[in-house]
C-alpha positions in Angstrom: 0.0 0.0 0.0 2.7 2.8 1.2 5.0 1.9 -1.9 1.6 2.6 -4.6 1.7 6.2 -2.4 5.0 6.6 -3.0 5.7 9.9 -5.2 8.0 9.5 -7.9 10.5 11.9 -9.4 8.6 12.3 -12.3 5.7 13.1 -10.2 7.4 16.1 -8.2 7.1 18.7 -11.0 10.9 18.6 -11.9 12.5 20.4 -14.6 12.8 17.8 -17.7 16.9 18.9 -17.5 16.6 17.2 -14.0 14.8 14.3 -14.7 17.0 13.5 -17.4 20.0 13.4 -15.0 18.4 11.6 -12.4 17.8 8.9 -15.2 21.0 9.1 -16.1 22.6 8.3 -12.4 20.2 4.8 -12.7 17.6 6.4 -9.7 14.0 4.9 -11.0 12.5 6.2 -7.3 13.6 8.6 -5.1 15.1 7.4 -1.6 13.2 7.8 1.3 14.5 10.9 2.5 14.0 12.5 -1.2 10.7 11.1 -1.5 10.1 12.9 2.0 11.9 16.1 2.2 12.1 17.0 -1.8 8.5 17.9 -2.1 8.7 19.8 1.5 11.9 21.9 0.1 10.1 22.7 -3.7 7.1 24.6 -1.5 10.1 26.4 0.4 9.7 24.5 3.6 13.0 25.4 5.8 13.9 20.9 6.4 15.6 19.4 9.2 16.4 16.0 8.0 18.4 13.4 9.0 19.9 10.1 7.8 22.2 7.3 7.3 25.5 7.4 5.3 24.4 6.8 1.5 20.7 7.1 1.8 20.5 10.1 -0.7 20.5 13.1 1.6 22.8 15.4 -0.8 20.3 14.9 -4.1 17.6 15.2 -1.4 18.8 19.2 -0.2 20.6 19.3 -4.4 17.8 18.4 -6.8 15.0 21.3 -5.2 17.7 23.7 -5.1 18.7 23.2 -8.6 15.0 23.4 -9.6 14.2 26.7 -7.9 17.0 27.8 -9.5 15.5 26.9 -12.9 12.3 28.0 -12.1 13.2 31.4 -10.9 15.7 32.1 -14.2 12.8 30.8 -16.0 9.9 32.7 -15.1 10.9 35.6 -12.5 12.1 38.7 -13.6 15.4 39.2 -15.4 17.9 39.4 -12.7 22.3 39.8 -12.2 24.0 36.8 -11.9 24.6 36.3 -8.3 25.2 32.8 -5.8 21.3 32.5 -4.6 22.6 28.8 -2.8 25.1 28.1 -0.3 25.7 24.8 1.0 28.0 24.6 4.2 29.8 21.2 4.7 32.6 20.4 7.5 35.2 19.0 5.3 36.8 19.4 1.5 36.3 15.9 0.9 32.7 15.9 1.3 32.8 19.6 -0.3 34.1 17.6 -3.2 31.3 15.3 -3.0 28.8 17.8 -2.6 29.7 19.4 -5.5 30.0 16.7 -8.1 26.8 14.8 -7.2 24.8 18.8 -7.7 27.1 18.7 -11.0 26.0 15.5 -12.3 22.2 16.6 -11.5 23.0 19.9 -13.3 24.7 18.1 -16.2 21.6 19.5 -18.5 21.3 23.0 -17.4 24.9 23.8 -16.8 24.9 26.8 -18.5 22.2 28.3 -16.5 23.2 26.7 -13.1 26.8 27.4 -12.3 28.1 25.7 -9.5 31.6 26.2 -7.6 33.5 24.6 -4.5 35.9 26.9 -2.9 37.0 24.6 -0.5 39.5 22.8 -2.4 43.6 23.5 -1.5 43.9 25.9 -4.3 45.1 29.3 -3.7 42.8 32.0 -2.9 43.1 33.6 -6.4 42.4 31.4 -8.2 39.4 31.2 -6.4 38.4 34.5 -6.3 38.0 34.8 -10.0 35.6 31.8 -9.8 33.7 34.0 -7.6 34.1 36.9 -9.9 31.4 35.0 -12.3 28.9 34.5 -9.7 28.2 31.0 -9.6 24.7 30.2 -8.7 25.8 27.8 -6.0 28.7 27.7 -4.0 29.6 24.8 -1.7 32.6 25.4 0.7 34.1 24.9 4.3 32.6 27.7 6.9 35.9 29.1 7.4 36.7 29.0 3.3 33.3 30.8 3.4 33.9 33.2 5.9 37.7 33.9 4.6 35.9 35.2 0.9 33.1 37.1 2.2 35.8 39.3 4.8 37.9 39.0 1.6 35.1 40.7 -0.3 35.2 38.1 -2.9 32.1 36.7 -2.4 29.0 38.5 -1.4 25.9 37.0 -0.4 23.8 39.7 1.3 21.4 40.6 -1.3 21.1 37.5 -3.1 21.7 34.2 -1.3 18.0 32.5 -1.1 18.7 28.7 -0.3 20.6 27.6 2.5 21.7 24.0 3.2 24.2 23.2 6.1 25.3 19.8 5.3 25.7 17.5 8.5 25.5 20.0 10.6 26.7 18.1 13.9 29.8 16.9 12.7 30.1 20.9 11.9 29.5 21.8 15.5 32.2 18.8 16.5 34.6 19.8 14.3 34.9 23.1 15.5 33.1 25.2 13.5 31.0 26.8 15.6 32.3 30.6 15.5 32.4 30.5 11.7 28.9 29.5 11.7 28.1 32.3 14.0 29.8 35.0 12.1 28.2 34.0 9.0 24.4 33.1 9.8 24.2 35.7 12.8 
């Protein structure tokens, strides 16, 4: 009975771009925790979610930021280029993760979703003139964060609309915790 309820991606209202991707990466049904939280997060619902190691969680938070992205270059007004999505994560590795798996979702629409890690070892220059273009998402450390916006390279006052902080206790335990006040206080 509960799996006939169950809502498909291709009953969530996704872009065609998306679903295309999500074909591509071999998902016929959504996980639990993107059946659950993805049609919570497309009607703007702030989520507190939690689950295990592998279950899905980053497509979960990835695929309705990617689609409010769409929809709002789409059908709002014309607007600059600016990041509109941050997503916070405690290390570079899973940085790295976070990054390729939104990537691989945005493989269809990457020229009108940018996305950029700026967590990686590279040198601050470098990028800064990642930053210069404005990605539309930007998925870094707190304190690589926090480093560009005292920097001035990266502003988000006026534009950031989507917020995802990315297992947010190992965050707190990994010492994080100023950063995070500077930035969401």
């Amino acid at each position: 009975m509960e799996d006939s309820e169950a809502l498909g991606f291709e009953h969530m209202g996704l872009d065609p771009r998306l679903l295309q991707a999500v074909t591509d990466l071999g998902w016929s049904r959504p996980t639990l925790i993107q059946e659950k939280a993805i049609p919570l997060a497309l009607e703007g619902k702030d989520l507190l979610a939690r689950a295990r190691t592998g279950s899905g969680k980053t497509a979960a938070y990835a695929i309705p930021m990617l689609q409010l992205l769409l929809h709002r270059k789409a059908t709002g007004p014309v607007v600059e280029q600016a990041v509109r999505g941050l997503v916070l994560v405690p290390t570079k590795e899973l940085a790295r993760q976070a990054q390729s798996m939104i990537q691989q979702l945005a493989t269809y629409c990457a020229r009108d979703v940018r996305v950029a890690n700026v967590s990686a070892a590279e040198d601050s220059a470098s990028q800064r003139a990642v930053l210069m273009e404005k990605p539309d998402v930007v998925v870094g450390t707190p304190s690589r964060i926090l480093s560009h916006l005292q920097q001035d390279s990266l502003k988000l006052r006026d534009s950031l609309e989507l917020l995802v902080v990315d297992e947010a206790d190992l965050l707190f335990s990994f010492g994080f915790e100023e950063e995070l006040k500077s930035l969401l206080w």
